[in-house]
C-alpha positions in Angstrom: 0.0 0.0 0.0 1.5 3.2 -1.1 0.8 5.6 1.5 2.3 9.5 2.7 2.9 10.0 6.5 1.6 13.6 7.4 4.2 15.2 10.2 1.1 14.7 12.8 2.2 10.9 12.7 5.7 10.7 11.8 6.5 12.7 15.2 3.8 10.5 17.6 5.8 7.4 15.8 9.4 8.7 17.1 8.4 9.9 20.2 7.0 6.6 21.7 7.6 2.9 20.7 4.0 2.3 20.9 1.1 3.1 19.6 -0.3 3.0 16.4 1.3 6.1 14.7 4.9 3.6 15.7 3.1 0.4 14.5 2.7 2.0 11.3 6.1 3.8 11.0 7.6 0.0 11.8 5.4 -1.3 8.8 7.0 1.1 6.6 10.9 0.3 7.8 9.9 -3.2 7.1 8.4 -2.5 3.9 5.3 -3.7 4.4 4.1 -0.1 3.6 5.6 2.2 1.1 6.2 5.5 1.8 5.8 8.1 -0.1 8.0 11.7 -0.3 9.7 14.4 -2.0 12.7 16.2 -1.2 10.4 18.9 0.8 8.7 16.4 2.7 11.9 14.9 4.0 13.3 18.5 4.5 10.4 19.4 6.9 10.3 15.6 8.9 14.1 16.6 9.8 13.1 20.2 10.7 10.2 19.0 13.1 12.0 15.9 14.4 15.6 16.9 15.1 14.0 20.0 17.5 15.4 20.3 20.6 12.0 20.0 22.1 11.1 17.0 20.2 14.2 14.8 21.0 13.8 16.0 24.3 9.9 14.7 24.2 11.3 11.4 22.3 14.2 10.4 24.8 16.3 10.0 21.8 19.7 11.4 20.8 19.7 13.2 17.4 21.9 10.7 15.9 19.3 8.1 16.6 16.8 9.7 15.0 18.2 10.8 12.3 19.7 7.4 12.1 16.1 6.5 11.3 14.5 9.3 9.5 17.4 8.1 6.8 16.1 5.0 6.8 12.8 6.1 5.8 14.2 8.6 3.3 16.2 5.0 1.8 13.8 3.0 1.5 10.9 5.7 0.4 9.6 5.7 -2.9 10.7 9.3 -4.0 8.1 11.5 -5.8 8.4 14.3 -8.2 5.8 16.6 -8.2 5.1 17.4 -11.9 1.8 19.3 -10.7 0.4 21.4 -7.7 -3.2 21.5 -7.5 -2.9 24.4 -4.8 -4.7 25.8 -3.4 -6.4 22.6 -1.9 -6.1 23.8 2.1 -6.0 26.5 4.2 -2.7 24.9 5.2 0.1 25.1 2.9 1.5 22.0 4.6 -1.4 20.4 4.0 -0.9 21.3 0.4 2.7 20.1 0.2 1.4 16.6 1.7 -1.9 16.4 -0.8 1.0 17.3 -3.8 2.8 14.0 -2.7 -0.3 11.8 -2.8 -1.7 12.9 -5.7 1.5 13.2 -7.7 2.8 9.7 -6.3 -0.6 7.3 -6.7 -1.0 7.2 -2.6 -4.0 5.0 -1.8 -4.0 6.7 2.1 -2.8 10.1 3.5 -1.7 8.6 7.2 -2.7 12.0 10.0 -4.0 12.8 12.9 -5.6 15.7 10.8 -7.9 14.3 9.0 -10.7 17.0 9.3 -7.8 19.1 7.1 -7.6 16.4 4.4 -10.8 14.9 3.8 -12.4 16.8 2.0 -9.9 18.3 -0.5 -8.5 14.6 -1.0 -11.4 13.3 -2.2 -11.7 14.3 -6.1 -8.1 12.2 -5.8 -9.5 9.2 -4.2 -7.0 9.2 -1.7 -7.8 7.8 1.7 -7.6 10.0 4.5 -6.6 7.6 8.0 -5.4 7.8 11.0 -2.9 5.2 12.1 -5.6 3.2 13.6 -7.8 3.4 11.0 -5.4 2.1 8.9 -4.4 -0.7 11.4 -7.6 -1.9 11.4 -8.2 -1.7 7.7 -4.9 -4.0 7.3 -6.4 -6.7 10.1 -9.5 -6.9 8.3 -7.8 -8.2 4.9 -5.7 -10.5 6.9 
């Protein structure tokens, strides 16, 4: 399943090592999910990850989690965004997540937001989850 992690789950997934937001980031290390990004994407996961605050929150060094934000940069299925269909949000964030979804075939958008994405995802068809959601969308086809 070709899916793009939204910064509202990437940073619950480094912080704690439970949890469905770190269930799902796991799937993708294992590549039982492939994850979708462009060069901005990455730049702003490193930018909200390696905070002070946020290593601080996670308990981890910044070597560690960089260690595994390159991980998920190697084995992420890189998109180039030919087109921006912008603007979809009031959040240019937003935006730059919907660009990377629409432009890379994404089946699901994984947030916490999904009040922000729901609706201007839809003309895509692109799914709109939360982690759980998606957990339990995966169990059910097992």
């Amino acid at each position: 399943m070709r899916v793009v992690i939204d910064t509202s789950v990437l940073i619950p997934a480094l912080r704690s090592g439970s949890g469905a937001a770190a269930e799902v980031l796991r799937l993708v290390l294992r590549g039982e999910l492939v994850a979708l990004m462009d060069y901005k994407l990455a730049c702003e996961y490193r930018e909200v990850a390696l905070r002070a605050e946020q290593l601080h929150l996670s308990g981890k060094s910044r070597a560690e989690t960089a260690a595994i934000l390159d991980a998920l940069e190697a084995i992420g299925d890189p998109v180039f965004v030919a087109f921006r269909y912008r603007p979809l949000s009031a959040d240019a964030d937003d935006d730059m997540v919907l660009d990377v979804a629409i432009n890379g075939n994404a089946e699901v958008i994984l947030t916490n937001n999904t009040r922000h994405f729901r609706e201007a995802a839809a003309p895509f068809h692109v799914n709109v989850l939360t982690p759980a959601e998606l957990l339990n969308r995966i169990r059910k086809r097992r």
